[in-house]
N, C-alpha and C positions, 0 to 999 in steps of 0.2 A: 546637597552639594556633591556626595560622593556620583550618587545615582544618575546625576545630570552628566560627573564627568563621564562615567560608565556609560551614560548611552551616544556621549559626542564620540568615544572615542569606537564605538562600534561602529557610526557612522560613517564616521572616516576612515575603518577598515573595507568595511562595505562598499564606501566608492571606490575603495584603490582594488579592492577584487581580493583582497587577502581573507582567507578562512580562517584568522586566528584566532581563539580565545580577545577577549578583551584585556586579560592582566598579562599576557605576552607584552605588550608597546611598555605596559608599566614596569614588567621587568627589565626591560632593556634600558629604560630611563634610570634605574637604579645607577647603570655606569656612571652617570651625570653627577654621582654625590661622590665616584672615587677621582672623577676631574677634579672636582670643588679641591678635595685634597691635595690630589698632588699640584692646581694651582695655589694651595696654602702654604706646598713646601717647599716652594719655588718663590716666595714675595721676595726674600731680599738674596735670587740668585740674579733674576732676570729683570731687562729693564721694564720700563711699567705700560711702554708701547706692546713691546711682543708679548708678555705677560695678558695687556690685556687681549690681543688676537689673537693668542689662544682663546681664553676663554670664551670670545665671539663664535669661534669657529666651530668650539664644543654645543655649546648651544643655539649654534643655527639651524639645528632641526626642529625643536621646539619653538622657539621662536617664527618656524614657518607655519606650524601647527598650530598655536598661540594664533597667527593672524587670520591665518585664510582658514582654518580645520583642515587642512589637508596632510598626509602626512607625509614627509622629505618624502622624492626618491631616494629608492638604496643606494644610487650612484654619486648622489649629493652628499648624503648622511657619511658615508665610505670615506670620502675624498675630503672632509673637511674634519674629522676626526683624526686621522690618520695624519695628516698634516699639523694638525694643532699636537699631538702626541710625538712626532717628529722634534718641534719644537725644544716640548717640553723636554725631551732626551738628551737634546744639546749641552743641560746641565742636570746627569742624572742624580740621585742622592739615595740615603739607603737606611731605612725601607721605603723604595719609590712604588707608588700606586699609578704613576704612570699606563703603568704596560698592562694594567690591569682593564683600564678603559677597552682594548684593543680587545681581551677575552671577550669583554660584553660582544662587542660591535662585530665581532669573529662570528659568535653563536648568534649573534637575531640577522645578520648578511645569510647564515646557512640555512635560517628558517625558512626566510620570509624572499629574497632573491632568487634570482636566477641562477641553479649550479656554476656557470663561467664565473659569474658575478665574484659571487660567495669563493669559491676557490682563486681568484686575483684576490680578492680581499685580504683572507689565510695567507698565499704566500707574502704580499707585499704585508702583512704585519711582521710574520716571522723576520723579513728583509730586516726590517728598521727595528728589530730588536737585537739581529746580529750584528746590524752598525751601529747600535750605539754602545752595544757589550765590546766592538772591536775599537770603536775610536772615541767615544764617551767616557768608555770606563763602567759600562751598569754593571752591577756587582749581581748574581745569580743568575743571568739572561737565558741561559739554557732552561733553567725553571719557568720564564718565563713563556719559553716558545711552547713548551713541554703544555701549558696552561691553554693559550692559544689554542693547540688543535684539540685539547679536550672542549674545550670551549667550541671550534667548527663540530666535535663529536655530538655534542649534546644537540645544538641546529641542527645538524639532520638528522637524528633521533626524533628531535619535534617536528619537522617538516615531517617525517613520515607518519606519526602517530596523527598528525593532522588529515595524511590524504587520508589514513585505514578510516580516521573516522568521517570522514566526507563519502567516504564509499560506502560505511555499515549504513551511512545515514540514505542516502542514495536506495540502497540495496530495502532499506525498510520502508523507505518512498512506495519503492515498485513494488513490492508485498502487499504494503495496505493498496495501491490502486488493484493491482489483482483481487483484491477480496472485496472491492467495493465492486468489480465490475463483477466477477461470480454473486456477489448479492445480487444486484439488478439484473442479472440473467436466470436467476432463479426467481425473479417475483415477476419479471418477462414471464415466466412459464407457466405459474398461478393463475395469472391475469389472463395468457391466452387458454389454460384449462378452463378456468371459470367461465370466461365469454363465448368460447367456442361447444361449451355443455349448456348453458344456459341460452342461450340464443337457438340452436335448435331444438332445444325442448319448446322452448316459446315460441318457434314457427313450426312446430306439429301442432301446440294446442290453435293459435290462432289458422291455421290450414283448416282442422277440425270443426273450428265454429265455422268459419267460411261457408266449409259444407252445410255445418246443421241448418247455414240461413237459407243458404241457396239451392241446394237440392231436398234437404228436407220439411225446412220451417218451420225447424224445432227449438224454438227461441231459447228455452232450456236448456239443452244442451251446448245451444253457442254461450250462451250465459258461464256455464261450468269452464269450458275452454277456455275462455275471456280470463275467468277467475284464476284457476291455475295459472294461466300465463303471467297472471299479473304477480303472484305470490311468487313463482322461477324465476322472475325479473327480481322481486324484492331479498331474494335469499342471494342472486347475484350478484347484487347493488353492494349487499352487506360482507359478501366474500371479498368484491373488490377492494372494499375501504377497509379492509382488512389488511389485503395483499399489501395497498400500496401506503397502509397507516406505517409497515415494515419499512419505510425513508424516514419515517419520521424520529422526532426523537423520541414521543412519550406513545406509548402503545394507541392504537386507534379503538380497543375495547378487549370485553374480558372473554369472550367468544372461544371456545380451543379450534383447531383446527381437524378437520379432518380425519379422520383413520380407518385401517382394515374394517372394523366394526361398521360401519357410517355406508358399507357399500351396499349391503342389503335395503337401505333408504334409498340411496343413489338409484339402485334399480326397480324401485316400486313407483319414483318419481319418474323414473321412464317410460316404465310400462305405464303410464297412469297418460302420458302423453301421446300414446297410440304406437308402440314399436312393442312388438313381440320378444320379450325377453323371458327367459327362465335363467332359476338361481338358484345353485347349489351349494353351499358349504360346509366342511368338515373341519371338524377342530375348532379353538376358540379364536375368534380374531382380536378380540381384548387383548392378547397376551403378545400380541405382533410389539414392537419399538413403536414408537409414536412417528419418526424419519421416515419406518419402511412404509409404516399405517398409511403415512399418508402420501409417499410415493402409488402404492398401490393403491388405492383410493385416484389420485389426480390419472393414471394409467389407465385404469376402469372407468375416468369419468371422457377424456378423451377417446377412451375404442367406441362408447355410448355415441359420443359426436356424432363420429364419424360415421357409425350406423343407420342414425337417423338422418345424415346428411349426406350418403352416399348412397345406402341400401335401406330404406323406411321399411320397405314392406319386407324385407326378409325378418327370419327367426334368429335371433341371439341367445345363447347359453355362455353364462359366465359360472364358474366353477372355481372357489376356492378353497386351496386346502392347507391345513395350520398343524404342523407339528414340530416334535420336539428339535429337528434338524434346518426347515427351513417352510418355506410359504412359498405357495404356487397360486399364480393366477392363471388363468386359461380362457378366455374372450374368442367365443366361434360365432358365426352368423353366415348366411349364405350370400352369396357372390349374385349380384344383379348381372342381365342379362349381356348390358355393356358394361366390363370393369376394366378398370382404369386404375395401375398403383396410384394409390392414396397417399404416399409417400411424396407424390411429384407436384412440388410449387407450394408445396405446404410444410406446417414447421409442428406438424402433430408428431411424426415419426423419428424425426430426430430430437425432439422431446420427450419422448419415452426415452430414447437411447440415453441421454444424459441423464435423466433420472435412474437408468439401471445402470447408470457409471457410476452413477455417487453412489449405491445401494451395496455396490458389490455384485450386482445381480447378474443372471444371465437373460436377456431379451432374444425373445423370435418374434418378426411380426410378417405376415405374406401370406400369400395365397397357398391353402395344403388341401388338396380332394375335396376341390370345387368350394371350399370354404377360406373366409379369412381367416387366420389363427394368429392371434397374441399372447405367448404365454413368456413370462414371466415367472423365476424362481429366485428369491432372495433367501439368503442363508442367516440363519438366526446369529446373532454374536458368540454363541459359545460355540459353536460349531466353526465360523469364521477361526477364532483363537485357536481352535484346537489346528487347522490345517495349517496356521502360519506357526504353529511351535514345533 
């Protein structure tokens, strides 16, 4: 019972557009049990007509609520309390609960209203508490007004605590969609490493058999080409369902990703597809972060692309080095006869760039004495800490 009224009565804040809590309406119904009262202390003041249009007029908001779920306007709820409390003041008594109704209906006007609203509300209560303290006779009325605007105080203390949190919530909205598009522009970037390394490896090997069939018909050889391509296809199958197992909710497999360590593969798998690579390393690349591992690694695996999809036949030398301050990659290869930045119409280079945003890192990528150069230096964490202390 309770739970059903709890969710009619969200309902019905929901169509009127109000962001309240759901025990707001029930607090303000509260007033309705100091009516009951002071129409209890009123039975043998008044006669049994106005007596009972008071009490119609107290609860014709409820009673609108009650039929249709919708709930009063403020301007109905206002105007018909206010007048049944009017009423009731004709013949005050003491202690009259009266004026008390008028607090409620003071504070949820300042909540849930329009400011104009809510302040005609406040003053026309104060009004009818000062006419009935002057020509009534209510005994303590100035207490009563005094009540009143603590009562408007309290409604816009809740009207505000309502918008901050309409906003923090807002504001945490927009947080999580930022992080959900930064994930999917980070597995964007996986997806186009992987495709774009793996796809020109597997059209050097298939280029390669081509030849062995057709100029030399060396079924062998196209065989070996065939084969390798088919295993670069299958290692990128499994990268990808990897990348994009990351939407998912339960992991797509137990596979790690990537790292510093992995690049000396990365370029044996190249050279093994027909591109002239040498490769040099210094230091341990085990000891790189698993983040930078594998930035530099996805870096290394895009300059490779691009080598074998822009310059095949030239020389590549990639050079890394691992010490206790930071990690340098260094990716040179020579410039074909027509070059063309590589950078244009394509989303490899400013994909490097974003991975040496996130890294901290500092990126060069362009043409330096007649060669392309990529280097890349990421700063270890302790060394990071020490410059920002």
């Amino acid at each position: 019972m309770i739970k059903r009224l709890r969710a009619r009565l969200e309902a019905s804040l929901a169509r009127s557009g109000l962001t309240l809590p759901w025990w707001v309406p029930v607090g303000a119904a509260v007033g309705i049990v100091f009516a009951i009262v002071a129409l209890a202390q009123r039975g043998a003041l008044l006669p049994p007509t106005p007596l009972a249009l008071t009490g119609l007029l107290e609860a014709a908001s409820i009673l609108v609520w009650a039929v249709t779920g919708e709930i009063a306007p403020p301007w109905l709820k206002s105007s018909t309390i206010i007048a049944a409390v009017a009423i009731q003041l004709t013949h005050p008594v003491v202690p009259d609960f009266a004026p008390i109704v008028l607090v409620f209906l003071t504070a949820e006007m300042a909540a849930i209203a329009r400011p104009r609203l809510s302040v005609v509300v406040a003053g026309v209560s104060i009004a009818v508490l000062g006419w009935a303290g002057i020509w009534s006779g209510l005994v303590g009325y100035p207490v009563y007004i005094v009540a009143v605007l603590l009562g408007y105080t309290a409604g816009c203390v809740l009207r505000w605590y309502v918008r901050a949190l309409d906003a923090e919530r807002g504001k945490q909205d927009a947080v999580r969609e930022q992080a959900v598009l930064a994930e999917r522009q980070r597995i964007a970037r996986e997806v186009h490493d992987v495709v774009a390394h793996s796809l020109s490896i597997t059209l050097l090997h298939l280029t390669g058999a081509r030849r062995a069939l057709q100029q030399d018909r060396d079924v062998d050889e196209a065989v070996d080409g065939l084969t390798e391509a088919e295993r670069v296809g299958r290692v990128a199958m499994a990268d990808i369902r990897r990348a994009v197992g990351l939407l998912a909710r339960t992991p797509a497999g137990t596979r790690p990703l990537p790292g510093a360590d992995d690049i000396a593969g990365l370029v044996e798998r190249t050279r093994a597809a027909g591109v002239d690579v040498h490769y040099e390393q210094q230091g341990e690349p085990s000891t790189v972060g698993a983040s930078a591992g594998l930035g530099l690694y996805r870096i290394a695996q895009e300059s490779l692309a691009n080598i074998a999809k822009h310059a095949p036949d030239a020389t590549a030398r990639i050079h890394l080095h691992v010490d206790q301050e930071s990690t340098r990659l260094i990716v040179r290869n020579g410039l074909p006869a027509t070059c063309s930045d590589a950078a244009s119409g394509g989303a490899g280079l400013p994909g490097m760039r974003e991975r040496a945003a996130q890294l901290g890192a500092d990126l060069s990528a362009g043409p330096l004495g007649g060669q392309w150069v990529v280097d890349i230096t990421v700063p270890c964490p302790q060394s990071r800490t020490q410059v920002s202390s």
